[in-house]
N, C-alpha and C positions, 0 to 999 in steps of 0.2 A: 119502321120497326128495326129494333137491333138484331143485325143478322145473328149476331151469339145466340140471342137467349132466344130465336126463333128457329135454331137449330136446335138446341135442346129442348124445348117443346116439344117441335116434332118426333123427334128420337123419343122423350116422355109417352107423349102417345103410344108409338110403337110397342112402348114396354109395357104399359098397359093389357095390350094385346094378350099377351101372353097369357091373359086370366080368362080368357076364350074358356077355356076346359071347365070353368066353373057352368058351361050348358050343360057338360056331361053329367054333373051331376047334383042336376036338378032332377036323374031318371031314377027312383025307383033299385033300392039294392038287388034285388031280384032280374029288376031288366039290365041294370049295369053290367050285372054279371055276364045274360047275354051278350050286348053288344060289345063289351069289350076288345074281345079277339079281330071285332070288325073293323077296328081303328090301326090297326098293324094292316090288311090290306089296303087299309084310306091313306095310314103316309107311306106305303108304297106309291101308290099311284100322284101323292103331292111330291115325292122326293122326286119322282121321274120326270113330271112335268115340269115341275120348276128348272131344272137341270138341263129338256131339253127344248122347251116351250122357250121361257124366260132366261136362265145363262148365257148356255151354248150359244143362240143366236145373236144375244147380248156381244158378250164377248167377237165374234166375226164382224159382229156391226161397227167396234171400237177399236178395233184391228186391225192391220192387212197382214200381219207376223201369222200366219196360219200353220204353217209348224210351232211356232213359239207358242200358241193356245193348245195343240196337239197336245205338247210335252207338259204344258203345266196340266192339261186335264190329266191326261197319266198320273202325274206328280200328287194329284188331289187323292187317286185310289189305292196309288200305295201307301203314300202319308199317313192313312187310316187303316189300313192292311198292319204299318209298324204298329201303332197304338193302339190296337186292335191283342197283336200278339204279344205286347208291353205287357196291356192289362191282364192277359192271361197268365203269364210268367208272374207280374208279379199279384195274382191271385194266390198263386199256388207257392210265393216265395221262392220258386227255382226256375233254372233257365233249362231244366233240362225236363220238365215235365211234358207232355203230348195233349194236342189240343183235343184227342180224342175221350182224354181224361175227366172234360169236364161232362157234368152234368148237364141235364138241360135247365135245372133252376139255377145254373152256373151260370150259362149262355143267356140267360135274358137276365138277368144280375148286370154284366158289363154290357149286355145290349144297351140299357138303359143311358150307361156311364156314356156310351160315343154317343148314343142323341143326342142327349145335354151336350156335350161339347162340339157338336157337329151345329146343333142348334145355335148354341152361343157363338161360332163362326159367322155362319149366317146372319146374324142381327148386329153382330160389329159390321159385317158389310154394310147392310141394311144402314148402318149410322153413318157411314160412309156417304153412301150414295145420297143419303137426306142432306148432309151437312154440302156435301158438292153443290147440290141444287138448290140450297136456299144461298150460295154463292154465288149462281147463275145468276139469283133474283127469287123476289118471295111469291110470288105468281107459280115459278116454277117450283120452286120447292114444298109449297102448298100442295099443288098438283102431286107430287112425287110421295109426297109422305101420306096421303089420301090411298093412291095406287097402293104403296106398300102395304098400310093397313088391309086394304081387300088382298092381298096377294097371301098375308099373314094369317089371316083368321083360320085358313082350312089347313094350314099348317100345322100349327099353335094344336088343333082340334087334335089330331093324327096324332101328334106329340104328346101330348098329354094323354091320351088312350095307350100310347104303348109304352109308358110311364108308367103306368096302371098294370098294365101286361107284365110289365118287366118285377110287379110287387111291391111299388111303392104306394104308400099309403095317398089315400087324396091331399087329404095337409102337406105333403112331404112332397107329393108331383106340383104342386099348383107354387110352393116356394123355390124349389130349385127351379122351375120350367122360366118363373120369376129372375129371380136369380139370372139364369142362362140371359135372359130378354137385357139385362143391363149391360149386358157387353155389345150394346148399341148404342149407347155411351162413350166407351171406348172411342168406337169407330168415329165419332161424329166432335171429338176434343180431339183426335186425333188431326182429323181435316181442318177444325180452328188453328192445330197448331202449326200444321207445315203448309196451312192454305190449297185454293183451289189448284191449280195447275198439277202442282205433284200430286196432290189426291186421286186425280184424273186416270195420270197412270197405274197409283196403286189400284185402281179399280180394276184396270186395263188385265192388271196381273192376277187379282185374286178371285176375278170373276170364273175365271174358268175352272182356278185349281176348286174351287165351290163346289163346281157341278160334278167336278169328278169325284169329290168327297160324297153329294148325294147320292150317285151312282154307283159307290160301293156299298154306303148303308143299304142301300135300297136293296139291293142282288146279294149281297153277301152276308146282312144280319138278318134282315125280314123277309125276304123269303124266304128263306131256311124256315122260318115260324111257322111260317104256312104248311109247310110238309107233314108237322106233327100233329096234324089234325087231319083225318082220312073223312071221307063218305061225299056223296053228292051234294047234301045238302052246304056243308062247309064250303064246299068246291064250290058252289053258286055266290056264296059270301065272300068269299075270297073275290070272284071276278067282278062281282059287281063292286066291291069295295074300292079297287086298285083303279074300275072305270071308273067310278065317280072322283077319285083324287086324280087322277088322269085329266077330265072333263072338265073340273073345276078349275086347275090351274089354265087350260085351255081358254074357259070363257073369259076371265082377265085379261086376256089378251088383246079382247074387246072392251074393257072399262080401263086401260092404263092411257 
């Protein structure tokens, strides 16, 4: 098999994935509405897991530079912290507005903008790590892009529901979320072009700034979401939501 064009296959798949969301709605406008809000606790609980389930220990495992993994996780939450406060500035066209200023149909407007491009980080990884491993061999890299796909679908799910939160139309979440999935492309012409060995290290380095970027969406846009909605009942959706995106990155753990 031509390792090329069995790198890009694999990565093909991958981007596939990204049309996961089209289960969501298969539900019923009435029920969408319900569960909607429950998809922002769900990629809570996948941002987290993946970050500290899948990354983090990733990264230690490909490593002994354990302050150098430190600094780049750091490096990963403020990164998105800047373009975070980018996109607010230039929401509002000035650098001198307050973040207090915005609305909350403001705050999940650019919520929306860093998952897509938090998303689209992660899947140029993702084309990374396919294209590495079908260098290994295609035994492994089959393996790999298999793992990925299970590791992507409850992602993909998460994303696409707070896609939907954030007021984007179905049509409009299911092409950008698209869109986002092809910068696994990127990543995996990227590894055809400078080959396996240096791939290796970029992996080495962007794996952790990743989790740190998860880590801030996670705590810093979507929980926040959660707070505008009070009562018990919410409160049980919320925890059961965040366990189940928890739980699931979890059980991967066991099929990679």
């Amino acid at each position: 098999m031509n390792t090329t064009l069995a790198i890009l296959g694999g990565v093909g798949l991958i981007s596939l994935v990204s049309f996961a969301g089209i289960l969501i709605l298969t539900l019923k406008n009435a029920w969408l509405r319900r569960v909607i809000p429950f998809f922002v606790p769900l990629a809570i609980g996948a941002f987290l897991g993946d970050a500290f389930f899948h990354l983090i220990p990733e990264a230690f495992e490909e490593s002994e530079e354990t302050l150098a993994i430190s600094f780049l996780l750091i490096a990963g939450v403020l990164s998105f912290f800047i373009l975070e406060k980018f996109l607010r500035w230039h929401h509002h066209d000035s650098w001198n507005e307050q973040p207090e200023e915005f609305s909350h149909a403001e705050n999940k407007k650019h919520l929306g903008k860093l998952v897509l491009i938090s998303d689209g980080f992660h899947n140029a990884i993702d084309g990374i790590i396919i294209g590495v491993s079908f260098l290994a061999g295609t035994e492994i890299g089959i393996a790999t892009t298999i793992a990925v796909i299970l590791h992507e679908i409850p992602q993909e799910i998460g994303d696409f529901g707070v896609l939907l939160h954030a007021g984007y139309s179905k049509s409009a979440a299911l092409l950008y979320n698209f869109i986002s999935a092809l910068s696994a492309f990127a990543g995996a012409i990227l590894v055809i072009v400078i080959g396996g060995a240096s791939s290796e290290k970029l992996v080495t380095a962007i794996v952790p700034f990743a989790a740190g970027v998860f880590i801030y969406i996670a705590s810093a846009d979507l929980v926040p979401e959660l707070h505008t909605k009070g009562g018990t009942k919410n409160f049980i959706y919320q925890v059961a939501g965040i366990g189940i995106g928890v739980c699931a990155m979890y059980a991967l753990l066991f099929l990679e």
